[in-house]
Each structure stands twice: as structure tokens, then as C-alpha cells.
N, CA, C and O of each residue as an XYZ file, in Angstrom:
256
protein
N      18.111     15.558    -31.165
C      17.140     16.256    -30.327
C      16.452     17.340    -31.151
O      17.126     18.083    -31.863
N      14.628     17.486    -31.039
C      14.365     18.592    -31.934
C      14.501     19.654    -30.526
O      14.836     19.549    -29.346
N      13.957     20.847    -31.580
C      14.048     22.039    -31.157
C      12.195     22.090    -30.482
O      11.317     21.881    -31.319
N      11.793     22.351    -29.100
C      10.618     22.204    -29.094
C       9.840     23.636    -29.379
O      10.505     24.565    -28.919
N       8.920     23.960    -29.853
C       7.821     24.810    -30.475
C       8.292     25.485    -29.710
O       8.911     25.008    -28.758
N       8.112     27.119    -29.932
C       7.429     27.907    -28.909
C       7.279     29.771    -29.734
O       7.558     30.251    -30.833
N       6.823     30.174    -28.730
C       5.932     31.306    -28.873
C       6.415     32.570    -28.327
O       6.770     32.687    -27.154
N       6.432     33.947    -29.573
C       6.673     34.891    -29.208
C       5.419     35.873    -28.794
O       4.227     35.701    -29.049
N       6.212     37.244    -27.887
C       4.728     38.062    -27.794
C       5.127     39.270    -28.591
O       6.342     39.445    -28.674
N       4.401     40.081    -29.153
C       4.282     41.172    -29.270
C       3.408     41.944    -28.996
O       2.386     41.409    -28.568
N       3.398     43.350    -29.097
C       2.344     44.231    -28.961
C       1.394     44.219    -30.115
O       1.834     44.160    -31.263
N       0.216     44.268    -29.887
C      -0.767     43.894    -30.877
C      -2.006     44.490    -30.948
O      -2.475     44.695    -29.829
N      -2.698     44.840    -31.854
C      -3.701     45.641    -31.980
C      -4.516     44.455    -32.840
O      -4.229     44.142    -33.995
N      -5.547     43.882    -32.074
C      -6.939     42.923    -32.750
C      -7.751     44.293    -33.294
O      -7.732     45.398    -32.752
N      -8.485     43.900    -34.550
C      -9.053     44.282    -34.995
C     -10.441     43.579    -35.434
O     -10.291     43.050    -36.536
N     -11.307     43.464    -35.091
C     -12.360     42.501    -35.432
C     -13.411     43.152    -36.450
O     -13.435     44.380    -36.539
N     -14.290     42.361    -37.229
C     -14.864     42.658    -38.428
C     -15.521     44.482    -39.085
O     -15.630     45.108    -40.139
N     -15.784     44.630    -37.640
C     -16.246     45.970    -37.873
C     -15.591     47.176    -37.765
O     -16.101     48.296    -37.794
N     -14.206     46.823    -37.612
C     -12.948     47.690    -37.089
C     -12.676     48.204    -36.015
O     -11.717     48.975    -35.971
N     -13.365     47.955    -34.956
C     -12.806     48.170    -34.013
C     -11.624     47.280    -33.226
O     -11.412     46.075    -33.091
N     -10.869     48.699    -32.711
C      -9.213     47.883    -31.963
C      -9.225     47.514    -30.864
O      -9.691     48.334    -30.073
N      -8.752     46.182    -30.276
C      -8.272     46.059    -29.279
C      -6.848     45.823    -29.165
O      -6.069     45.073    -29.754
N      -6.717     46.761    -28.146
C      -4.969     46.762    -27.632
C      -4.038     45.377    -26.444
O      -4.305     44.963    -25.316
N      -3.139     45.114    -27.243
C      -3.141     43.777    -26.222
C      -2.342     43.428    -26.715
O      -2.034     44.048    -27.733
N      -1.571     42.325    -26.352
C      -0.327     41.049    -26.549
C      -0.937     40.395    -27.451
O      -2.091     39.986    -27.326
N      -0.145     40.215    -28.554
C      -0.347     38.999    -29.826
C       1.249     37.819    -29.397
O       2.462     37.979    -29.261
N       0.319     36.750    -29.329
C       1.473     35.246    -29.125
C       1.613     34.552    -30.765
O       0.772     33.943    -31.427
N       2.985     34.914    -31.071
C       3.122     34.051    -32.324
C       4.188     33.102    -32.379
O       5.158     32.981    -31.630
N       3.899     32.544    -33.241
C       4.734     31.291    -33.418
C       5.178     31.421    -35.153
O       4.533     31.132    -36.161
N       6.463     31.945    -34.987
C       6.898     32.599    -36.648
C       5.948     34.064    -36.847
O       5.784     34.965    -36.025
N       5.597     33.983    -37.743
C       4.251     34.723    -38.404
C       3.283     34.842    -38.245
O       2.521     35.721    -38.647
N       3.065     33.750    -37.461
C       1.622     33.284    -37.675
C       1.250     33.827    -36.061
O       2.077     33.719    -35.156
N       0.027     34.360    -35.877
C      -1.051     35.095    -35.112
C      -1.829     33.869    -34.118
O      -2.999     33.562    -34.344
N      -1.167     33.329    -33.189
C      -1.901     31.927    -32.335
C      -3.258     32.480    -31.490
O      -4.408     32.045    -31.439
N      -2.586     33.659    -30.838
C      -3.558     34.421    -29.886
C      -3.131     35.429    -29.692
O      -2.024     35.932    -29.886
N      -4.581     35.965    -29.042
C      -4.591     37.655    -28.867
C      -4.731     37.790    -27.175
O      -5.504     36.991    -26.648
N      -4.236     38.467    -26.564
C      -4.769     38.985    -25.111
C      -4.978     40.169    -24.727
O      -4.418     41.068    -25.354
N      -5.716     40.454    -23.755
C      -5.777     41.679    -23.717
C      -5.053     42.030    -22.469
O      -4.821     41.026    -21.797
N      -4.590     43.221    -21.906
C      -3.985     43.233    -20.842
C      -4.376     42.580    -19.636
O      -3.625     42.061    -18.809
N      -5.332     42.637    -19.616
C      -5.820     41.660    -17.884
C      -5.697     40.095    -18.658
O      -5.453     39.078    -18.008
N      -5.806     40.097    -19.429
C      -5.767     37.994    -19.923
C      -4.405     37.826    -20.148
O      -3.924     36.701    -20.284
N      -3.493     39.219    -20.217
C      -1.586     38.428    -20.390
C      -1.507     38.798    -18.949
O      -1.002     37.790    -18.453
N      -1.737     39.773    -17.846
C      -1.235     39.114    -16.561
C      -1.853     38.165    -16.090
O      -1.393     37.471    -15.184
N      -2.772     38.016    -16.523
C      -3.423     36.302    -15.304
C      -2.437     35.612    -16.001
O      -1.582     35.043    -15.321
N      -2.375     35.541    -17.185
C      -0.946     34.069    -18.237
C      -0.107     33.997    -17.435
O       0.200     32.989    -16.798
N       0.564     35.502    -17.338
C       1.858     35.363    -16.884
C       1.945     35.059    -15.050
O       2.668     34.517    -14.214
N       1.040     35.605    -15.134
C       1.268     35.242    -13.042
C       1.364     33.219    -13.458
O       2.226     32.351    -13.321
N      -0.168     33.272    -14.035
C       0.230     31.279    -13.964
C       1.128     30.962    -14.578
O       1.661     29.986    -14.050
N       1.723     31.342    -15.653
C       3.292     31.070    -15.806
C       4.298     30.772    -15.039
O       5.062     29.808    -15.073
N       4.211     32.196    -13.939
C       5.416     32.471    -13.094
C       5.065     31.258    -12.248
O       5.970     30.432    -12.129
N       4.185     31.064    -11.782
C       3.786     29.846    -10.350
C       4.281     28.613    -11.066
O       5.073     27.815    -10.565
N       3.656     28.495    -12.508
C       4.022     26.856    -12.779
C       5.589     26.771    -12.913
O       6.111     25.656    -12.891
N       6.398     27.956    -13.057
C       7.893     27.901    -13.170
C       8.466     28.070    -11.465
O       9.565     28.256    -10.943
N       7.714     27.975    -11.203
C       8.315     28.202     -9.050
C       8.085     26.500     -8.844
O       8.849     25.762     -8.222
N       6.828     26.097     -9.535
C       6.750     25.011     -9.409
C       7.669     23.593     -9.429
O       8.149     22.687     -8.748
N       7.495     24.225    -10.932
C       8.872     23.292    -12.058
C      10.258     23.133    -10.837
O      10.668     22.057    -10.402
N      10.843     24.626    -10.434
C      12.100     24.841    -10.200
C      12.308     23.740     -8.224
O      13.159     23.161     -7.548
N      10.924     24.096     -8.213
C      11.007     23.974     -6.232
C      10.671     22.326     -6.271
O      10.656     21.713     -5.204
N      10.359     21.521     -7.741
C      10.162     20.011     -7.971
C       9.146     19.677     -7.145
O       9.170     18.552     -6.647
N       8.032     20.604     -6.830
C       6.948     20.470     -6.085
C       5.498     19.327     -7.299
O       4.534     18.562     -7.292
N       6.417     20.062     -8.067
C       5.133     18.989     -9.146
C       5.709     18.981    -10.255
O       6.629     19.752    -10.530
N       5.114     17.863    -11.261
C       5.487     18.249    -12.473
C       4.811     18.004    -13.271
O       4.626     16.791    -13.369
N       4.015     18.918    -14.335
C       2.728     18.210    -15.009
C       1.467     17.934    -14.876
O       0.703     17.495    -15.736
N       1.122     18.352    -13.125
C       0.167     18.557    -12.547
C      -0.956     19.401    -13.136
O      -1.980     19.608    -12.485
């Protein structure tokens, strides 16, 4: 059996070309930088997270 992928968060500061910061959740996978969020784009994630895991658990769907 492999081990399937997955993704850590940290606190994260984007910085884009001209230097300015944005403050927000960085999702990595090892080292590597997958995505950036900003606080309102990691709670919408996580609310649809939480629902698709009520989902998963209540066998209302799967994959839907």
C-alpha cells in the first residue's frame, strides 16, 4: 500500500514581485510552496472541507 500525497499548512507571508506582503496560509507538500491563501480563501477551504468530511462520515455521498 503507498502512502497517499498530502499537504501541510503553515503561516505564510506571499510576497509578489514588487514586495508587497500578503498574510495568509501557505499549503505545502514537503518544501515545496503548492498554494497560498489568504484568510477568507482558508475559511471558505476549510468550511468545504469540514462538509465534504460530514459527508464522507454520514455515507451521504462519495466523490460527488
Amino acid at each position: 500500500m503507498s502512502i497517499p500525497p498530502f499537504i501541510k499548512a503553515r503561516f505564510w507571508e506571499w510576497k509578489d514581485r514588487d514586495g508587497t506582503s500578503v498574510p495568509g496560509v501557505g499549503l505545502f507538500r514537503g518544501v515545496e510552496l503548492k498554494a497560498h491563501l489568504t484568510p477568507a480563501q482558508a475559511r471558505t477551504l476549510a468550511d468545504k472541507l469540514h462538509d465534504m468530511a460530514d459527508r464522507i462520515e454520514s455515507k451521504e455521498a462519495l466523490c460527488k
